[in-house]
C-alpha positions as CSV (number, residue, x, y, z in Angstrom):
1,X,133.1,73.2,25.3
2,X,131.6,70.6,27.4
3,X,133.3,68.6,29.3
4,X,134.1,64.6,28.3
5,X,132.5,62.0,30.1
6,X,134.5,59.4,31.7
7,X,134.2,56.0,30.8
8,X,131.1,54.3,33.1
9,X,133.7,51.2,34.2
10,X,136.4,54.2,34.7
11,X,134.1,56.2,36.8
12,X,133.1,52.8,38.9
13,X,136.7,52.6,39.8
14,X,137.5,56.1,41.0
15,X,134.4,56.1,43.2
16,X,135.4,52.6,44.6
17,X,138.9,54.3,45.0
18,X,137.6,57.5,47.0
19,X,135.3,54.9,49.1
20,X,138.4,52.8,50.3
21,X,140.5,55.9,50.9
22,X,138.3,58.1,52.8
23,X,137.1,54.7,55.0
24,X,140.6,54.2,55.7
25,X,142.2,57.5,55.6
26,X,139.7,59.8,56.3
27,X,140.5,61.4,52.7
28,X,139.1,61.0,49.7
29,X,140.9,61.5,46.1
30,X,141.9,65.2,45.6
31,X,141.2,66.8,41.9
32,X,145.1,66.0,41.2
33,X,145.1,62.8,42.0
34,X,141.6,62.1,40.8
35,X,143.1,63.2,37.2
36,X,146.2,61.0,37.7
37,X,144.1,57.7,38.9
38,X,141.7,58.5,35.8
39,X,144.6,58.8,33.5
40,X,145.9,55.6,34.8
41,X,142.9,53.8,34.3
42,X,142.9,55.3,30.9
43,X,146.5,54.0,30.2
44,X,147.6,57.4,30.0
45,X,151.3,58.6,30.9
46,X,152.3,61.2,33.3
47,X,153.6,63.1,30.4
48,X,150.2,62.9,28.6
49,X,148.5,64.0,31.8
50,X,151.2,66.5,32.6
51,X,149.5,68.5,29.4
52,X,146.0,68.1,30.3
53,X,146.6,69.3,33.8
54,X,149.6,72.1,32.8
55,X,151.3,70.2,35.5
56,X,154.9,69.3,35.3
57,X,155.1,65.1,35.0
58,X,157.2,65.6,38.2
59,X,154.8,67.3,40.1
60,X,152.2,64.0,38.7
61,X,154.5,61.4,39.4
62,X,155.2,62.3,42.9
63,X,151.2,63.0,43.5
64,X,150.7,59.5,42.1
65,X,153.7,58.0,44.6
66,X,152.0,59.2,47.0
67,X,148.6,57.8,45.7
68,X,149.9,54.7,45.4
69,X,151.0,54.9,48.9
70,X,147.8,55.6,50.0
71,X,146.3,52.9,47.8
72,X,148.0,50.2,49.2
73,X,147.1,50.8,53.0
74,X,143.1,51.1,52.0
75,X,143.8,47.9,50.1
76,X,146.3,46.1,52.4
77,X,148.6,45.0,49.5
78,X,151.0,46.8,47.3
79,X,149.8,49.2,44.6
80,X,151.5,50.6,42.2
81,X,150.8,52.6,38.8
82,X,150.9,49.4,36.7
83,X,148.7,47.4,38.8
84,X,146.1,49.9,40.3
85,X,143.4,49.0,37.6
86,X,144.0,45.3,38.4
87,X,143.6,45.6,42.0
88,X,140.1,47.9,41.8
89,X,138.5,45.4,39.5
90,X,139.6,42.4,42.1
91,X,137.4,44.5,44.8
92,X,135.1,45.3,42.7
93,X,134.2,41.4,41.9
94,X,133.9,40.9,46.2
95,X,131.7,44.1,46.4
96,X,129.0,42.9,43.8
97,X,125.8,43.3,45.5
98,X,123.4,41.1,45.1
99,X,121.2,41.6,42.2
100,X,117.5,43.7,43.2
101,X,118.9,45.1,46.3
102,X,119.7,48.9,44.5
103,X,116.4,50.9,43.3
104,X,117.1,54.3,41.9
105,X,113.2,54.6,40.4
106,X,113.7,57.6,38.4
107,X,116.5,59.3,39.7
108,X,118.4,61.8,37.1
109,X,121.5,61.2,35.2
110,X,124.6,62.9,36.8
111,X,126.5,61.1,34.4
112,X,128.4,64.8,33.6
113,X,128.8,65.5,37.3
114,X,132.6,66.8,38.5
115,X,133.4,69.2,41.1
116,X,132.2,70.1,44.1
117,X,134.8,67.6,46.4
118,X,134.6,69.8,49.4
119,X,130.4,68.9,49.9
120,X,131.0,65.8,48.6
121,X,133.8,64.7,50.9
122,X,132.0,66.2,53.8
123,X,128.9,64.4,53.4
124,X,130.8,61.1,52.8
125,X,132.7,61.8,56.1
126,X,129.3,62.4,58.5
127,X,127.6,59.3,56.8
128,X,130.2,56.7,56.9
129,X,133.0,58.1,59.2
130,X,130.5,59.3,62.0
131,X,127.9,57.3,61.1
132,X,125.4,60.0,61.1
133,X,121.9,58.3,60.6
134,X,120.0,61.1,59.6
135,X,121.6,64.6,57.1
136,X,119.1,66.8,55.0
137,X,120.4,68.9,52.3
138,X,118.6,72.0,52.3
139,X,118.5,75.8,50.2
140,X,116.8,78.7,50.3
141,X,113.5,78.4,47.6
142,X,114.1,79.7,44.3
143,X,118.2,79.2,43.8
144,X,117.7,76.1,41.7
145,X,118.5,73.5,44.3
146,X,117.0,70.9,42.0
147,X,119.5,71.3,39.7
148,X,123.2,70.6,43.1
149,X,122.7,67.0,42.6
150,X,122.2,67.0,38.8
151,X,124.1,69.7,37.8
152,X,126.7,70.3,40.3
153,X,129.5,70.0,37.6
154,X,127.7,72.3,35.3
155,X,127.6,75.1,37.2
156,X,124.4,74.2,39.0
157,X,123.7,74.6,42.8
158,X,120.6,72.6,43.6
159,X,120.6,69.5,45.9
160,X,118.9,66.5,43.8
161,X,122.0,66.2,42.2
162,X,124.4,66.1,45.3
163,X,122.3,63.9,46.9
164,X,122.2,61.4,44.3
165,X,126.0,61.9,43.2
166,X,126.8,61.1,46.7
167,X,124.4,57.9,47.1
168,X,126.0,56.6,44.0
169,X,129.2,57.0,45.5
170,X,129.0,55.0,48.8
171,X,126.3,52.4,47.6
172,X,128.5,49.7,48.4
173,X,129.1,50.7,51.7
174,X,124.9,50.0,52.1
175,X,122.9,45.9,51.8
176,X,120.3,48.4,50.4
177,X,120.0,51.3,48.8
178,X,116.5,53.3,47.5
179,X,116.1,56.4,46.3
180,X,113.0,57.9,45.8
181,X,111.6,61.6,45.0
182,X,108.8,62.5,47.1
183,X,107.9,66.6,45.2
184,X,104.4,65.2,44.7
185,X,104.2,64.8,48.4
186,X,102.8,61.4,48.8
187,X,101.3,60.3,52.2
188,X,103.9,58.2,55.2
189,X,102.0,55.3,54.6
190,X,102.6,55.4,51.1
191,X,106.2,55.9,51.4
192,X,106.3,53.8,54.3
193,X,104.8,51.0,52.1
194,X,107.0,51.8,49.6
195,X,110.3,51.5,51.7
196,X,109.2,48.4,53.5
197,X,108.1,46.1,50.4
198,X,112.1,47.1,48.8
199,X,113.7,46.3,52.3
200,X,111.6,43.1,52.6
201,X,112.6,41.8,48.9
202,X,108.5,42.2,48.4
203,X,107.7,39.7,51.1
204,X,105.9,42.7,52.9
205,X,103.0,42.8,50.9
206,X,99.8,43.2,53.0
207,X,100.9,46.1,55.8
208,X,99.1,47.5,58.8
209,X,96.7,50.6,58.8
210,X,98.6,51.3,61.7
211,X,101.3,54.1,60.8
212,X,102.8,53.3,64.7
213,X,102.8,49.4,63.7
214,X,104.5,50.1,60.0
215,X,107.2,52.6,61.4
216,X,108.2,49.0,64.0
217,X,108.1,46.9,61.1
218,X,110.7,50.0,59.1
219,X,112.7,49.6,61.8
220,X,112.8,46.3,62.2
221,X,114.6,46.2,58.9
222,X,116.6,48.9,59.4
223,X,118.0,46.5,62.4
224,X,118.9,43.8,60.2
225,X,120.8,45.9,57.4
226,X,122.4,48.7,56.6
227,X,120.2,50.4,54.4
228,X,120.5,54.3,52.3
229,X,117.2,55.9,52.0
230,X,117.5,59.1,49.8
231,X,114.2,61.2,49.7
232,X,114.8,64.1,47.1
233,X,112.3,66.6,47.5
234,X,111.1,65.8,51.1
235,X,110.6,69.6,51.5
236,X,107.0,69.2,49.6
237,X,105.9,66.7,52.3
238,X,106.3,69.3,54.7
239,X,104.5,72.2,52.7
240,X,101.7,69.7,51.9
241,X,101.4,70.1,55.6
242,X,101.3,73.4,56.5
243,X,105.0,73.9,56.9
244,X,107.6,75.8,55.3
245,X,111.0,74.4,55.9
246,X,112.3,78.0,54.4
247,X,110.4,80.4,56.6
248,X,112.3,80.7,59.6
249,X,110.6,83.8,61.1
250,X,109.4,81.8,64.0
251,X,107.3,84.7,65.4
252,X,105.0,84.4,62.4
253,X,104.8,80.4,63.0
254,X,106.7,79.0,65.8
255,X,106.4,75.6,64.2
256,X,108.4,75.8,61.1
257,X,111.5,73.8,60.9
């Protein structure tokens, strides 16, 4: 049986919720109280989700006490079960991004994704707890690592659909946000071009044939917002050039990485 698909708005709401606890808590939404927020959302009781999670309501209740506990520090006002859904949307309406400044080209539907908290929180901790400004999600070739970011809820273990899963989820944390797969290998100075005319809202339109001058003007943007590049597939680029990021017999070819 496959599994039901949360409501797009719903969805919105739990990732905004895991955003503002794991910036303030260092702790995202468990499973449990992922199920009880969702069932909130969804005007559900905790006897209703008591059955769906062969949970006693007791154990819910005091899961979503707790919640709600949590809830109101991230949010700095009280929360409680019959206002939750009241006070997500009211962040929600002083997140909006403005309009343009999200391109997701052709990125996959993960609109089925579930599971896999423990990568997800992980990578959500190193991005915006430590700020880490560069992580790569890598696999050995031939374990279907196209398929962990579009089908990590179906039982997949590829990396396209982590990575875009997790972009998704901490988009508003970002002015801008592009995601792009490279696994025809195009050259730097197309991607660089690319990149650059999305970060300048297309005022960039005439760049140097000077990759040195183009990576000053990348960073230049980079300076003046705080911008998520995803580049799915960045593996081919290497390969195009003579290295394989999976060989790591570095008495065969000390330059692989």
């Amino acid at each position: 049986m496959e599994p039901k698909k949360t409501n797009f708005n719903t969805e919105k709401k739990l990732e905004l919720a895991d955003r503002l606890l794991l910036r303030t808590t260092d702790k995202g939404l468990d499973t449990l109280e992922r199920l009880v927020l969702k069932g909130t959302l969804e005007n559900k009781s905790y006897q209703a989700l008591a059955s769906e999670a062969h949970r006693s309501p007791k154990t819910l209740k005091d899961i979503g006490y707790q919640l709600w506990k949590r809830l109101s520090l991230a949010l700095a006002q009280p929360v409680k079960k019959s206002n939750v859904k009241a006070r997500l949307e009211s962040v929600q309406k002083t997140q909006s991004a403005p309009l343009g400044r999200k391109d997701w080209a052709d990125a996959p539907d993960v609109s089925t994704f579930f599971g896999r908290e423990t990568e997800i929180t992980c990578l959500k901790n190193w991005i915006l707890r430590d700020r880490c400004r560069l992580v790569a999600i890598v696999g050995m070739k031939g374990i279907g690592k196209t398929g962990l970011t579009v089908k990590l809820g179906m039982g997949g273990i590829g990396k396209t659909g982590l990575s875009l899963k997790l972009a998704q989820g901490i988009q508003e944390d970002f002015d801008y946000v592009i995601w792009r797969s490279v696994l025809n290998a195009p050259s730097l100075d197309h991607i660089l071009q690319d990149i650059i005319q999305f970060l300048s809202d297309q005022q960039e339109t005439r760049l140097s044939d000077s990759l040195n001058t183009n990576l000053i003007t990348l960073l230049k943007y980079l300076k003046q917002h705080r911008c998520l590049i995803v580049l799915d597939n960045v593996e081919s680029i290497l390969m195009a050039h003579g290295h394989d990021p999976y060989n790591h017999d570095s008495s065969e070819n000390p330059t692989n990485i």
